[in-house]
C-alpha positions as CSV (number, residue, x, y, z in Angstrom):
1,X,-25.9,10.8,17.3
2,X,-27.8,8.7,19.8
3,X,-31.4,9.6,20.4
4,X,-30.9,11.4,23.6
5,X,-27.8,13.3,22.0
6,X,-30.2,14.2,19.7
7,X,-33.4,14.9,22.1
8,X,-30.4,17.4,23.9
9,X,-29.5,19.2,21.3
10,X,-33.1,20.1,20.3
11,X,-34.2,20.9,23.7
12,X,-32.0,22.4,25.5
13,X,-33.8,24.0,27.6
14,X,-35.1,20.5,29.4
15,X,-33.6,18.8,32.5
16,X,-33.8,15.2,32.2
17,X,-33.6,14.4,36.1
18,X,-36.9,13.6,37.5
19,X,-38.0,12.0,41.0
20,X,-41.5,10.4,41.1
21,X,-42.1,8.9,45.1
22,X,-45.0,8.3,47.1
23,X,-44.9,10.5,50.5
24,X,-45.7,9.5,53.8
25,X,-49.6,10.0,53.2
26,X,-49.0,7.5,49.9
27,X,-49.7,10.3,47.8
28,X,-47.9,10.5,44.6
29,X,-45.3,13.4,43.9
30,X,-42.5,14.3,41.7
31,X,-39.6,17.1,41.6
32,X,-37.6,18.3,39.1
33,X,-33.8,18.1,39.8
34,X,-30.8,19.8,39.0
35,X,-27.9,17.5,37.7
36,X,-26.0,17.9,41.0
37,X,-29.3,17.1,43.0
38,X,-30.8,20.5,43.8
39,X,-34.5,20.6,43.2
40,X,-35.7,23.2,40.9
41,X,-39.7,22.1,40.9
42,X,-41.8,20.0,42.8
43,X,-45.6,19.3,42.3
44,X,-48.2,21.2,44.5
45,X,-50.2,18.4,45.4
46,X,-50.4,14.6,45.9
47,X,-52.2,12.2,43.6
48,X,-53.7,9.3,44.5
49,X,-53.2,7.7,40.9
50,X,-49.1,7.7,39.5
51,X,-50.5,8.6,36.1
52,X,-52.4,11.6,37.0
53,X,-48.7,12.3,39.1
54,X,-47.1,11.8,35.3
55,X,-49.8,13.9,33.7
56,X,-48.8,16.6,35.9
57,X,-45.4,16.6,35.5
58,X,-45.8,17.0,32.0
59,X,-47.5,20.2,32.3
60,X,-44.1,21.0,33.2
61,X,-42.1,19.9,31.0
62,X,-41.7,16.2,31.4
63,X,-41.2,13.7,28.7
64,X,-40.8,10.1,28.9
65,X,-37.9,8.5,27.3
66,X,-37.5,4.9,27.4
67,X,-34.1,3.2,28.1
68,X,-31.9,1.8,24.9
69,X,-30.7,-1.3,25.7
Protein backbone atom coordinates (compact mmCIF):
# COMPACT_ATOMS: atom_id res chain seq x y z
CA UNK A 1 0.00 0.00 0.00
CA UNK A 2 1.52 3.32 -1.09
CA UNK A 3 1.72 6.05 1.41
CA UNK A 4 -1.20 8.00 0.21
CA UNK A 5 -3.31 4.58 -0.04
CA UNK A 6 -2.39 4.44 3.27
CA UNK A 7 -2.87 8.26 4.46
CA UNK A 8 -6.67 7.50 2.70
CA UNK A 9 -7.57 4.82 4.41
CA UNK A 10 -6.74 6.41 7.83
CA UNK A 11 -8.39 9.61 7.06
CA UNK A 12 -11.05 9.34 5.36
CA UNK A 13 -12.70 12.04 6.17
CA UNK A 14 -9.88 14.46 4.36
CA UNK A 15 -10.09 15.86 0.79
CA UNK A 16 -6.79 16.03 -0.70
CA UNK A 17 -7.65 18.90 -3.39
CA UNK A 18 -6.35 22.18 -2.42
CA UNK A 19 -5.89 25.57 -4.39
CA UNK A 20 -3.40 28.10 -2.93
CA UNK A 21 -3.46 31.54 -5.47
CA UNK A 22 -2.68 35.07 -4.90
CA UNK A 23 -5.88 37.36 -5.73
CA UNK A 24 -6.04 40.37 -7.54
CA UNK A 25 -4.92 42.52 -4.36
CA UNK A 26 -1.75 39.78 -4.20
CA UNK A 27 -3.09 38.55 -1.18
CA UNK A 28 -2.75 34.93 -0.51
CA UNK A 29 -5.81 32.46 -0.41
CA UNK A 30 -6.71 28.95 -0.57
CA UNK A 31 -10.07 26.75 -1.09
CA UNK A 32 -10.80 23.52 -0.50
CA UNK A 33 -12.13 21.48 -3.52
CA UNK A 34 -14.29 18.78 -4.28
CA UNK A 35 -12.81 16.03 -6.52
CA UNK A 36 -15.02 17.19 -9.45
CA UNK A 37 -14.00 20.97 -8.78
CA UNK A 38 -16.75 22.26 -6.51
CA UNK A 39 -15.34 24.30 -3.73
CA UNK A 40 -16.35 23.20 -0.24
CA UNK A 41 -14.10 25.96 1.84
CA UNK A 42 -12.24 28.96 1.13
CA UNK A 43 -10.20 31.06 3.58
CA UNK A 44 -11.85 34.34 5.09
CA UNK A 45 -9.10 36.56 4.48
CA UNK A 46 -5.95 37.30 2.48
CA UNK A 47 -2.39 36.99 3.76
CA UNK A 48 0.29 38.82 2.84
CA UNK A 49 2.88 35.90 3.73
CA UNK A 50 2.05 32.13 1.73
CA UNK A 51 3.04 30.45 5.00
CA UNK A 52 0.69 32.21 7.30
CA UNK A 53 -1.94 31.27 3.94
CA UNK A 54 -0.59 27.43 4.69
CA UNK A 55 -0.96 27.88 8.47
CA UNK A 56 -4.44 28.65 8.00
CA UNK A 57 -5.44 26.10 5.86
CA UNK A 58 -4.29 23.73 8.30
CA UNK A 59 -6.62 24.89 10.90
CA UNK A 60 -8.76 23.23 8.47
CA UNK A 61 -7.63 20.36 7.83
CA UNK A 62 -4.75 20.66 5.51
CA UNK A 63 -1.70 18.42 5.37
CA UNK A 64 1.18 18.59 3.31
CA UNK A 65 2.26 15.56 1.38
CA UNK A 66 5.15 15.58 -0.71
CA UNK A 67 5.23 14.00 -4.23
CA UNK A 68 6.92 10.31 -4.58
CA UNK A 69 8.90 10.28 -7.41
Amino acid sequence: MSLIERFRSENPQVNLVWRFYSDSAHQWRWERLAFDGTVLESSKSGYTQYEGCLANAGEWGYVFLPTLS
